[in-house]
TORKE-132204 format. One line per field, with one value per residue: residue in three letters; z, y, x of N, C-alpha, C in turn. Coordinates in steps of 0.02 Angstrom, whole numbers. Example, Ala and Ser with C-alpha at 12.3 -4.5 7.8 and 13.67 -1.06 7.14 Angstrom:
BEGIN
doza	(ALA SER)
nw	(390 354)
nv	(-284 -112)
nu	(660 642)
caw	(390 357)
cav	(-225 -53)
cau	(615 684)
cw	(390 394)
cv	(-165 2)
cu	(660 645)
***
This chain:
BEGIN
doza	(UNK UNK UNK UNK UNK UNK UNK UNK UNK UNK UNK UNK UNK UNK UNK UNK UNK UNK UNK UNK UNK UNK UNK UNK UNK UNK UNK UNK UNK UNK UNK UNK UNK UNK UNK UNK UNK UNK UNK UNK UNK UNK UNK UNK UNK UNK UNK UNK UNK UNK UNK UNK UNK UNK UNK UNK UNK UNK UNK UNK UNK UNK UNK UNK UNK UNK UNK UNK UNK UNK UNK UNK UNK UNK UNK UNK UNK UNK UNK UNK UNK UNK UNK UNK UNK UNK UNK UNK UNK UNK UNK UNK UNK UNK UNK UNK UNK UNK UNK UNK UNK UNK UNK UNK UNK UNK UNK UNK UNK UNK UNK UNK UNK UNK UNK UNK UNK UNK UNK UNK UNK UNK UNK UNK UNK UNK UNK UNK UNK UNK UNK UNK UNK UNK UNK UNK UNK UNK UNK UNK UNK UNK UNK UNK UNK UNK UNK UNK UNK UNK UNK UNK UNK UNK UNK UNK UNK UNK UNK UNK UNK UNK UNK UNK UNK UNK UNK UNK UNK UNK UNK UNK UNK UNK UNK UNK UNK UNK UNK UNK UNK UNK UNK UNK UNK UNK UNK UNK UNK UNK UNK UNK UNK UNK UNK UNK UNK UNK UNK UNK UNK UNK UNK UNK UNK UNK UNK UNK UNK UNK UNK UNK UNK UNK UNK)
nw	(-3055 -3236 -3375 -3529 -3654 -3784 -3888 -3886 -3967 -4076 -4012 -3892 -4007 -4039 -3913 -3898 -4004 -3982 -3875 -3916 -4026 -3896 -3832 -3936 -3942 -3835 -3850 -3949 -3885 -3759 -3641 -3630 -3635 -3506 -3439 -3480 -3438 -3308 -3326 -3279 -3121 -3165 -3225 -3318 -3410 -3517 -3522 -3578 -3703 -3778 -3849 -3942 -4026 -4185 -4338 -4386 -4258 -4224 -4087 -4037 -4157 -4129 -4012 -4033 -4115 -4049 -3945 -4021 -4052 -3954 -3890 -3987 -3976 -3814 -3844 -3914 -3829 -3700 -3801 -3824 -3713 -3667 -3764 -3770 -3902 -3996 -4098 -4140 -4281 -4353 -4480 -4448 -4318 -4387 -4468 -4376 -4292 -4394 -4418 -4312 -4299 -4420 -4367 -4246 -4310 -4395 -4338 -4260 -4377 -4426 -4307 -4312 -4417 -4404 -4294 -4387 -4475 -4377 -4358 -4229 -4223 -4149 -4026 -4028 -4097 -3965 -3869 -3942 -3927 -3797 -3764 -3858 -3795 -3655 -3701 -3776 -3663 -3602 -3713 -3664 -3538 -3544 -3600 -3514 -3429 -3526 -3550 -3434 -3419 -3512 -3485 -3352 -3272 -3248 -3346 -3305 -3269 -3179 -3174 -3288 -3281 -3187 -3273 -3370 -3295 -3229 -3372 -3409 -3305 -3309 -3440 -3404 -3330 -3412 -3488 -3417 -3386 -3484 -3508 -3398 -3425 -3523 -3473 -3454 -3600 -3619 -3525 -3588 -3705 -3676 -3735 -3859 -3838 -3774 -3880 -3952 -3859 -3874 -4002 -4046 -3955 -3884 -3970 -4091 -4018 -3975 -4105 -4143 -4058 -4087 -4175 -4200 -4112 -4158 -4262)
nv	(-1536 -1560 -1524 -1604 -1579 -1586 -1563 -1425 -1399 -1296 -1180 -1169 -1136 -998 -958 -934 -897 -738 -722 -715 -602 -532 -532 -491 -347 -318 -308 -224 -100 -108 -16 78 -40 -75 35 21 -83 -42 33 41 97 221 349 414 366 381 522 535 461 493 618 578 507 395 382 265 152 43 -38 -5 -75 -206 -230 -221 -331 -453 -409 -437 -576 -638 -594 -647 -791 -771 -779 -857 -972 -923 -936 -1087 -1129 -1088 -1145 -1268 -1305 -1379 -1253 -1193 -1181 -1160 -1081 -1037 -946 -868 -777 -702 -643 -558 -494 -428 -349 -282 -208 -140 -38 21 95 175 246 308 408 466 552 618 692 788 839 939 987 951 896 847 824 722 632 604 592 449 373 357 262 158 117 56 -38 -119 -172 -251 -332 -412 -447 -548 -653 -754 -766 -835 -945 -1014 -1041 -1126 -1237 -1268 -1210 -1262 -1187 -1074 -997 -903 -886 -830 -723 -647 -610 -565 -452 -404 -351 -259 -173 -123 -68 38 103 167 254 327 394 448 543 616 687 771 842 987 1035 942 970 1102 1085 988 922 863 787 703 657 606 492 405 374 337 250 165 137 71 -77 -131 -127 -238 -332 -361 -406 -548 -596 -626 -719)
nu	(9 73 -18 -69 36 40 -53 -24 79 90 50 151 274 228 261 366 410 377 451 575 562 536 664 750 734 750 890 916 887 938 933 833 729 747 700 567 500 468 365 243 275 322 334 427 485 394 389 517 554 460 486 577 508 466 393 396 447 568 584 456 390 424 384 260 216 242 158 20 30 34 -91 -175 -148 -187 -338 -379 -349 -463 -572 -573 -580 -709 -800 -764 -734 -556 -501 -376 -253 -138 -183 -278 -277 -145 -234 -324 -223 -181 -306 -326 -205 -212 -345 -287 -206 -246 -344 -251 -185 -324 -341 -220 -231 -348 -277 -182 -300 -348 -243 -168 -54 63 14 -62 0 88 5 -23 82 105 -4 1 133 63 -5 61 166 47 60 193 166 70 142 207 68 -9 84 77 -75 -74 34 28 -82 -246 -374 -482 -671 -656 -507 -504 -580 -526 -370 -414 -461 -378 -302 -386 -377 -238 -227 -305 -262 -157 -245 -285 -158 -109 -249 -232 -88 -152 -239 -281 -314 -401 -521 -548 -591 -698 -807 -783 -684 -757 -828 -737 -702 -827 -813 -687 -632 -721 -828 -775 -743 -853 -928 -850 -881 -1013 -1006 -926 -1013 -1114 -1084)
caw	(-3110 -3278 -3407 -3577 -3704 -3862 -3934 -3871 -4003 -4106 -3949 -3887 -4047 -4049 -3841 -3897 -4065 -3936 -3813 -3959 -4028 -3850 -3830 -4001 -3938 -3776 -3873 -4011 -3845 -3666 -3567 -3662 -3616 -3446 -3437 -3517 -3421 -3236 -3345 -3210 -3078 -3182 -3316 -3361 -3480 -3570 -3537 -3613 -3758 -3832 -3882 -4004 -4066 -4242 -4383 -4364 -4219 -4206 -4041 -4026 -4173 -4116 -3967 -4068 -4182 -3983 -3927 -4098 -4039 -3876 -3892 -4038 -3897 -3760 -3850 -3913 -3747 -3705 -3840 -3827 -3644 -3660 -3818 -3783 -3995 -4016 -4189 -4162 -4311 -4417 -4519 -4415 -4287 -4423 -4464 -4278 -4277 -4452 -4406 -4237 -4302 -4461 -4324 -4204 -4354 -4442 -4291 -4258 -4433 -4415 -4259 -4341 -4492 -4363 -4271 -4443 -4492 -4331 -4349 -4177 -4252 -4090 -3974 -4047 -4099 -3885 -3844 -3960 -3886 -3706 -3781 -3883 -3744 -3627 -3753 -3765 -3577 -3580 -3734 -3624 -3476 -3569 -3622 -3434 -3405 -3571 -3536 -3376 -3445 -3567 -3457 -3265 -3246 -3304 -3360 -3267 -3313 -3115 -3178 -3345 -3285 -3152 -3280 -3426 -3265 -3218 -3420 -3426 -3254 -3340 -3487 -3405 -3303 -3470 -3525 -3386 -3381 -3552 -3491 -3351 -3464 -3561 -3426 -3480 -3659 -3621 -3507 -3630 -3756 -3668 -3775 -3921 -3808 -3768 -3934 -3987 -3832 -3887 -4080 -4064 -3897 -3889 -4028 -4102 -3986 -3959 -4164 -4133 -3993 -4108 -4268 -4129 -4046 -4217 -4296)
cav	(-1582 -1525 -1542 -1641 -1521 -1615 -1533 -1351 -1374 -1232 -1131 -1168 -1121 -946 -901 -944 -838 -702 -721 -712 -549 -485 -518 -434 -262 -310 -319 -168 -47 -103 49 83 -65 -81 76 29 -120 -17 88 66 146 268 404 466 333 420 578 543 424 508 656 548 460 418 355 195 128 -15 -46 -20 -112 -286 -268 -231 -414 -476 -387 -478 -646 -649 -590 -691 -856 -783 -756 -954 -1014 -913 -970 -1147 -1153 -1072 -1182 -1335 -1354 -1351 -1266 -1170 -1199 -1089 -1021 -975 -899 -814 -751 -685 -579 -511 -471 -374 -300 -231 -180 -99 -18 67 146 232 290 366 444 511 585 670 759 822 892 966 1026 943 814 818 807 670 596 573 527 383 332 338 225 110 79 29 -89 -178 -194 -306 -395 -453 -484 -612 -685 -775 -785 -880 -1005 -1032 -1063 -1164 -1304 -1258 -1214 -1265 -1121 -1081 -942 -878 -864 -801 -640 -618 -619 -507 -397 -347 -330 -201 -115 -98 -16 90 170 193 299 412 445 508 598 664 734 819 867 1038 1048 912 1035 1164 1055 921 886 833 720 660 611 553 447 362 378 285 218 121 90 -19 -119 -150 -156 -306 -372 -387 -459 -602 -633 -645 -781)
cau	(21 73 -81 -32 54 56 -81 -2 152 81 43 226 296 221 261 446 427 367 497 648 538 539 743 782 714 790 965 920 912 936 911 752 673 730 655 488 495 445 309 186 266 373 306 497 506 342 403 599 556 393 515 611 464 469 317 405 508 599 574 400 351 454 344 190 215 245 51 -31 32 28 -151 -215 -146 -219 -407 -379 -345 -531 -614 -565 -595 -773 -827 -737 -684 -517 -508 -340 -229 -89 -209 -338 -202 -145 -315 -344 -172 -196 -360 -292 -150 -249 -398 -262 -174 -324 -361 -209 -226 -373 -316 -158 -280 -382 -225 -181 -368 -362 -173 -134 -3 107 -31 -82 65 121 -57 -17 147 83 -87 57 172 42 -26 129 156 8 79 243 130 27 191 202 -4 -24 123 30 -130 -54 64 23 -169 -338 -403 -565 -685 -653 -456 -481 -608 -469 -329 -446 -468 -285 -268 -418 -351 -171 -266 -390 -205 -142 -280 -284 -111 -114 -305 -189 -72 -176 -307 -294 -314 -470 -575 -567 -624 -736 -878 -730 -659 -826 -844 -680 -701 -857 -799 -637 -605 -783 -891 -752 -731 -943 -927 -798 -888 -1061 -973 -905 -1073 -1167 -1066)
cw	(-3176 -3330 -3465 -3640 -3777 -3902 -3930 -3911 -4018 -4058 -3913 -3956 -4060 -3997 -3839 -3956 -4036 -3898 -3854 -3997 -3958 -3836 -3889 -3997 -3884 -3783 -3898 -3949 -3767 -3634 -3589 -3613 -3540 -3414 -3438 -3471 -3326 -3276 -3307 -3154 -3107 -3247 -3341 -3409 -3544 -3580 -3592 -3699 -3812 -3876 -3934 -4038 -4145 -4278 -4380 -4326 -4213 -4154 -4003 -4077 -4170 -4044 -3976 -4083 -4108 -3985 -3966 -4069 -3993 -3873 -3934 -3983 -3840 -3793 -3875 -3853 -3709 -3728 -3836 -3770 -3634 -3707 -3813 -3862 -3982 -4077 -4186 -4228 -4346 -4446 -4488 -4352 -4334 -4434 -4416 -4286 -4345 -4456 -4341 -4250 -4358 -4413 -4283 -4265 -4410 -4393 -4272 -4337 -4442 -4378 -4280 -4401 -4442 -4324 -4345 -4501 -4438 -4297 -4263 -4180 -4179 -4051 -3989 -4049 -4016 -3839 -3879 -3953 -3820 -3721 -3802 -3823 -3694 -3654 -3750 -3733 -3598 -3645 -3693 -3561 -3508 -3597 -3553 -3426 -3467 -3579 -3476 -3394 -3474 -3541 -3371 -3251 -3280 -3309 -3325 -3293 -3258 -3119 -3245 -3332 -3211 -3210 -3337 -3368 -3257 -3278 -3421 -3386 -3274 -3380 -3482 -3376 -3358 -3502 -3486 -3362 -3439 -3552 -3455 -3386 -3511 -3541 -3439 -3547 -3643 -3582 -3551 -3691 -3746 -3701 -3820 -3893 -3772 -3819 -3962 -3938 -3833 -3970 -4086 -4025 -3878 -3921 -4081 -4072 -3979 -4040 -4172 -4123 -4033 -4169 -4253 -4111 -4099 -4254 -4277)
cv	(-1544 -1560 -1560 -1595 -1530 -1571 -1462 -1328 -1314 -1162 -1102 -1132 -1022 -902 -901 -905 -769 -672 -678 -628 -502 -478 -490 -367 -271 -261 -253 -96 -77 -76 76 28 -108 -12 73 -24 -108 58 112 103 217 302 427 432 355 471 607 518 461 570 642 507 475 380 280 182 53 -76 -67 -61 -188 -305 -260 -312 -448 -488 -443 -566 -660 -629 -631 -776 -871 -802 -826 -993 -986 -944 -1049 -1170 -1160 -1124 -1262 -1367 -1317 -1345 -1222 -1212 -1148 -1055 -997 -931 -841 -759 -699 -639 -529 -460 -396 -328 -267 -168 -116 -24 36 122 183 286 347 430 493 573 625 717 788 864 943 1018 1014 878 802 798 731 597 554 548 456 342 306 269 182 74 40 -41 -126 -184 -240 -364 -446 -489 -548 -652 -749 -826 -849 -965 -1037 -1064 -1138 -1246 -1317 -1262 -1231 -1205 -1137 -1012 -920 -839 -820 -735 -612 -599 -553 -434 -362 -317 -265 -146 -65 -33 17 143 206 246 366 431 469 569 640 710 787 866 942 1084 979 942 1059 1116 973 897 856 788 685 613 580 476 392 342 314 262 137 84 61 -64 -157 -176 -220 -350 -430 -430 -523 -645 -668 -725 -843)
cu	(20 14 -37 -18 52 -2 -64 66 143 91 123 276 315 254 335 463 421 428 564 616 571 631 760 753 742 866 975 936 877 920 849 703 668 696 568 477 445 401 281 221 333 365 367 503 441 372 478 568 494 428 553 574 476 401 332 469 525 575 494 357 379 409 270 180 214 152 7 -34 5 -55 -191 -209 -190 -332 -412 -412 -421 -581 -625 -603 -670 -823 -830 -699 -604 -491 -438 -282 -181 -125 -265 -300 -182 -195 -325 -291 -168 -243 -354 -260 -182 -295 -338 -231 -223 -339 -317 -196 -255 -357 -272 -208 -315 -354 -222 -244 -380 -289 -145 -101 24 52 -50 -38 97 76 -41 40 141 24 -39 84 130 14 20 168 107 50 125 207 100 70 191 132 -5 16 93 -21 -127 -28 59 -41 -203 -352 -473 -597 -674 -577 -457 -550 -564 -402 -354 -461 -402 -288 -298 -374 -275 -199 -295 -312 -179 -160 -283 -234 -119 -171 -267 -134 -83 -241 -336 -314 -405 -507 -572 -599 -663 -771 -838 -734 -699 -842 -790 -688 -743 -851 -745 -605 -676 -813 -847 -759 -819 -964 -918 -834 -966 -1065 -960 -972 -1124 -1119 -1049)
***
């Protein structure tokens, strides 16, 4: 039975602003993103595309503004479920992806600022395309899950730490193909990437998590 949508206009609004996002990078380059599209079982599209990376792509930032939404929806559809208020609205939506895409956006930043004190711009630079692209893989996936959520299932907390699990599992492959690519330059310099890994892979996110839990 479909659940009653009227209060899901907004919600609808966004997974269809999404969708028309995700077809205008479809359109801008086809063979790109049927490429990007079989990420998971196919690294040539890391290995081809990270060589023409530029400071800003097209491509990857139409499926960035995708990620923001599609994530600010899904963490609603959480919140709502877990709380019972439903306080989503335009401006607090807004709020939530401003908040994300600043958060995501600072941190590559940084990142970039730390290849360049450390004079390893490229390195850096194709770690953050491989870390990008995977990222927005989960945005398109949650394109689907969230319409689901939304007019097909109750959300349960049984489906939604099944659904936050695939996303992590996506994201944890992500990380160690890029560890795998660089497996050799990270032995020689483990203790770094010890600390970059609890510097700026972690203690945001536990930052996030305690700013969240307090208010």
């Amino acid at each position: 039975m479909l659940r009653h949508i009227v209060s899901n206009e907004l919600f609808t609004t966004l997974i269809v602003f999404g969708l028309l996002i995700v077809a205008t990078a479809k359109l801008l380059s086809p063979k790109r993103f049927n490429d990007f599209i079989l990420i998971l079982g196919n690294y040539n599209y890391l290995k081809i595309y990270s060589r023409d990376q530029k400071f800003f792509d097209k491509f990857d930032g139409l499926l960035f503004i995708n990620l923001i939404v599609s994530t600010s929806i899904f963490g609603f559809i959480i919140y709502e479920h877990i709380t019972g208020n439903k306080i989503a609205s335009a401006s607090s939506i807004s709020r939530l992806s401003f908040t994300i895409g600043t958060f995501i956006l600072i941190k590559i930043l940084i990142e970039r600022l730390i290849g360049s004190l450390f004079q390893i711009d490229s390195l850096i630079d194709q770690y953050l395309f491989q870390k990008t692209s995977y990222k927005n893989y989960l945005g398109i996936l949650l394109l689907p899950i969230n319409a689901l959520l939304l007019f097909s299932f109750q959300p349960t907390l049984t489906i939604i730490y099944i659904i936050t699990a695939l996303l992590l599992i996506i994201n944890v492959i992500g990380l160690i193909t890029s560890y795998k690519t660089h497996q050799n330059i990270i032995k020689v310099n483990f203790s770094y990437f010890i600390l970059y890994l609890c510097t700026l892979e972690i203690a945001p996110y536990i930052i996030l998590y305690k700013v969240f839990i307090t208010k």
